[in-house]
C-alpha positions as CSV (number, residue, x, y, z in Angstrom):
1,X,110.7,-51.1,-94.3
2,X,109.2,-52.7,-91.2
3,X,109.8,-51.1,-87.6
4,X,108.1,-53.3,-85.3
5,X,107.9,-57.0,-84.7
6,X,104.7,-57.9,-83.1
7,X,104.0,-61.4,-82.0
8,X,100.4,-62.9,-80.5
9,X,100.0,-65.1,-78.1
10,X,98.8,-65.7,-74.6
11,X,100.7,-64.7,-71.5
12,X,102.1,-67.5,-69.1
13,X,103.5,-70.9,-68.5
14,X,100.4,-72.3,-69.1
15,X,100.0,-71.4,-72.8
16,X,103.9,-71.8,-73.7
17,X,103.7,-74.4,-76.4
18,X,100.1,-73.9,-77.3
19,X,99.8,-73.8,-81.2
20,X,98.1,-70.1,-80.4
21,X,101.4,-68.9,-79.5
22,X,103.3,-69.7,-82.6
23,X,103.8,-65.7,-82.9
24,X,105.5,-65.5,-79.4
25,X,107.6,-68.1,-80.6
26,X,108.6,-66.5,-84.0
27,X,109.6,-63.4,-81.5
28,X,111.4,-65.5,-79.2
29,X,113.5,-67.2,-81.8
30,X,114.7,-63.6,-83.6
31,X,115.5,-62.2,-80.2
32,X,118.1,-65.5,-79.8
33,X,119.6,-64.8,-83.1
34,X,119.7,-61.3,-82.2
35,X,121.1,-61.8,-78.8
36,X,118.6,-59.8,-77.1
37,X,117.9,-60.3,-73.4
38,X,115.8,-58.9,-70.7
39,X,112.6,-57.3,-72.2
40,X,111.1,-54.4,-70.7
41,X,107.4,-54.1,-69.4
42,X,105.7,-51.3,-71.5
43,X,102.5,-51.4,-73.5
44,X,101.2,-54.1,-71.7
45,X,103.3,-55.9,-73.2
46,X,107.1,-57.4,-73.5
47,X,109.2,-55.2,-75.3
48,X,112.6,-55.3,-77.0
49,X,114.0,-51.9,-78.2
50,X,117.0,-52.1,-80.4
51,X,117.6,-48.4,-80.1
52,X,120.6,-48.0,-83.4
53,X,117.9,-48.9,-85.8
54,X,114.9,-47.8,-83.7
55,X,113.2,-51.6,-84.1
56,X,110.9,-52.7,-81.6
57,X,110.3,-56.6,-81.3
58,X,106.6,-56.8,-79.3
59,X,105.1,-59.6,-77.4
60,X,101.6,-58.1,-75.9
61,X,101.0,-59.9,-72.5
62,X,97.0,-59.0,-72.8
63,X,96.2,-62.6,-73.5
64,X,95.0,-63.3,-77.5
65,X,91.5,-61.5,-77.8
66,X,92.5,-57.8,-76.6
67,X,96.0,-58.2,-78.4
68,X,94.6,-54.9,-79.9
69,X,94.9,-52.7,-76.9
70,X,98.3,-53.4,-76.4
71,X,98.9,-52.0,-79.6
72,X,97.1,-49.2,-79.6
73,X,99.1,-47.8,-76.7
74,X,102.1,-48.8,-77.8
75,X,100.9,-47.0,-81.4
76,X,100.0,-44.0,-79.7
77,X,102.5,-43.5,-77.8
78,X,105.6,-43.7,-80.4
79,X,103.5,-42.3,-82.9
80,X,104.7,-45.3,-84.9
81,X,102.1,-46.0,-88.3
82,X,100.0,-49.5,-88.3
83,X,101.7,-49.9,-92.1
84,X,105.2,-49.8,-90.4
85,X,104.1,-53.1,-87.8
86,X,104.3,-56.2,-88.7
87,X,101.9,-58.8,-87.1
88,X,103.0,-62.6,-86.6
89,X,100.0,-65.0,-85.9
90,X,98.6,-68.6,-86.2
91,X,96.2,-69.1,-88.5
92,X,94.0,-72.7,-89.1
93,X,93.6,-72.1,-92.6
94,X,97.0,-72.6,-93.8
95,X,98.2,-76.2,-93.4
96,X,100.9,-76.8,-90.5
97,X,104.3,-75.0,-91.2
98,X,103.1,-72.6,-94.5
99,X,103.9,-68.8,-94.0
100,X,102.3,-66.4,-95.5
101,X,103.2,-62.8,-95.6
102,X,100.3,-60.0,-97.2
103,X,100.6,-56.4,-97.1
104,X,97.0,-56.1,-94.8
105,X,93.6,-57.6,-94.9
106,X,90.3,-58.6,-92.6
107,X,91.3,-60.6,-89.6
108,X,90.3,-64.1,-91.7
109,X,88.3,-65.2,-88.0
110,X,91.1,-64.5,-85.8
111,X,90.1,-62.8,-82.4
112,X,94.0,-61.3,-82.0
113,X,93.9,-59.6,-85.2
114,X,90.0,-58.4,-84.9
115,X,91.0,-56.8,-81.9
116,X,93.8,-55.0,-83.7
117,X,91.7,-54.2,-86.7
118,X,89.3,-53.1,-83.9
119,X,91.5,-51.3,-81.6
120,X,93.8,-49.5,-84.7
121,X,91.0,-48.5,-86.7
122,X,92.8,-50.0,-89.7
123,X,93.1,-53.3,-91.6
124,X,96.0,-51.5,-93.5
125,X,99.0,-53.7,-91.3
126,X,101.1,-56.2,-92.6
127,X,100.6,-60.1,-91.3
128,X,102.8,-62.8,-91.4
129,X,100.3,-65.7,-91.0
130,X,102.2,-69.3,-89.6
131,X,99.7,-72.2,-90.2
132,X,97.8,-74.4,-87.8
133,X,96.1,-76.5,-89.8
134,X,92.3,-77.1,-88.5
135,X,91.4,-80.0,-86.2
136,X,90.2,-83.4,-87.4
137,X,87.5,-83.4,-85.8
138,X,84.8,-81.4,-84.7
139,X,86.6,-80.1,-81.9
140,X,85.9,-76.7,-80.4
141,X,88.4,-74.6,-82.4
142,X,89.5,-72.7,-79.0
143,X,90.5,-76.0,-77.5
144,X,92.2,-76.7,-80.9
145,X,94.4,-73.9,-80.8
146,X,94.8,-73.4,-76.9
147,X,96.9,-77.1,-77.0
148,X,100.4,-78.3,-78.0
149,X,101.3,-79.6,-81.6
150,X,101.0,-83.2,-82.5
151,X,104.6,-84.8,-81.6
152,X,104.7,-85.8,-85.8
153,X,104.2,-82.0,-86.6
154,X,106.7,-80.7,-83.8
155,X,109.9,-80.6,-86.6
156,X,107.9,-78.7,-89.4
157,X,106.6,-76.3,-86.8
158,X,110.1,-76.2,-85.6
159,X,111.2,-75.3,-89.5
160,X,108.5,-73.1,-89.9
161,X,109.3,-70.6,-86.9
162,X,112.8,-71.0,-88.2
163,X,111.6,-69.5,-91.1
164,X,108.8,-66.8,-90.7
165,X,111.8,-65.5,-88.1
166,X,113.8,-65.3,-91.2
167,X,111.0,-63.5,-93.2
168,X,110.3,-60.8,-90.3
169,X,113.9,-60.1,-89.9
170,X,114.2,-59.4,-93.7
171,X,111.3,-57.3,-93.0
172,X,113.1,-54.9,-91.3
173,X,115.9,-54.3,-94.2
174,X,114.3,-55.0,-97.7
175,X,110.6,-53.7,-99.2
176,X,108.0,-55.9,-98.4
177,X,107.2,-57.1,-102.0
178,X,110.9,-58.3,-102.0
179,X,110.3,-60.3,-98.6
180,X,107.0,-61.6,-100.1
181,X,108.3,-63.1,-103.0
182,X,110.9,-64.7,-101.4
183,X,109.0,-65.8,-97.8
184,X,105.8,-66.9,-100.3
185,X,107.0,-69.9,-101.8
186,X,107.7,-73.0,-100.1
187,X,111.2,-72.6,-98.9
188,X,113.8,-69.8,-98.5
């Protein structure tokens, strides 16, 4: 089973409904269903502790590209194996509002999960990937994903968060393959 929640994004008002923080989101919505308030400041990063199970819940406030080094301390510190984290991301090639969930993999082009790969030494993590989609145009990808959803795709993104929160909390009590089977398919 899963111990740790990790969600990327970028620190700060100013990147709050960016479609780059779709994983902050995700973390967001599972500490409301959870009832958890007031994170504390460890890891450079935001950290909720549910201390009868020993789950952490992570949102690393060293903006997207170093997400890694976050990690790492938090990783060395509680001693806590890469295989036992879950990672929560965006990713453009999934159309808006698909979830993924894989056991690990290469980063697939996303600077958050290089620099985990990077900084763990390991692509052996599981991911639960929350699509994007890619721009229409030829618009600079960092400008694509660094602004807010389309109004029109605002309630499937909504849906989706709904339900990759669903998939990481299931994480935590059933084997991955189980949650994968389930969290793979288009609804759960």
């Amino acid at each position: 089973m899963i111990k740790v929640l990790v969600g990327l994004g970028n620190p700060g008002p100013k990147y709050k409904d960016t479609k780059h923080n779709i994983g902050f989101k995700v973390i967001d919505e599972i500490t409301f269903k959870l009832h958890l308030k007031n994170p504390i400041e460890k890891y450079m990063s935001l950290v909720f502790h549910i201390k009868e199970k020993d789950i952490y819940l992570i949102k690393p406030q060293t903006f997207m590209n170093n997400s890694g080094i976050a990690l790492r301390q938090f990783v060395e510190k509680t001693k806590i194996s890469p295989s036992d984290i879950l990672v929560i991301y965006d990713d453009m090639d999934l159309s808006i509002g698909t979830i993924k969930l894989k056991p690990s993999g290469g980063s697939g082009g996303h600077n958050g999960v290089e620099s985990i790969i990077k900084e763990l030494r390991t692509q052996d993590f599981p991911r639960l990937r929350i699509g994007i989609g890619r721009p229409a145009s030829k618009e600079d990808v960092s400008q694509y994903v660094l602004s807010p959803f389309d109004y029109k795709d605002v309630a499937v993104v909504k849906k989706a968060v709904e339900r990759a929160s669903e998939c990481a909390l299931r994480t935590l009590e059933e084997p991955l393959e189980n949650v994968m089977t389930l969290c793979n398919t288009k609804s759960l």
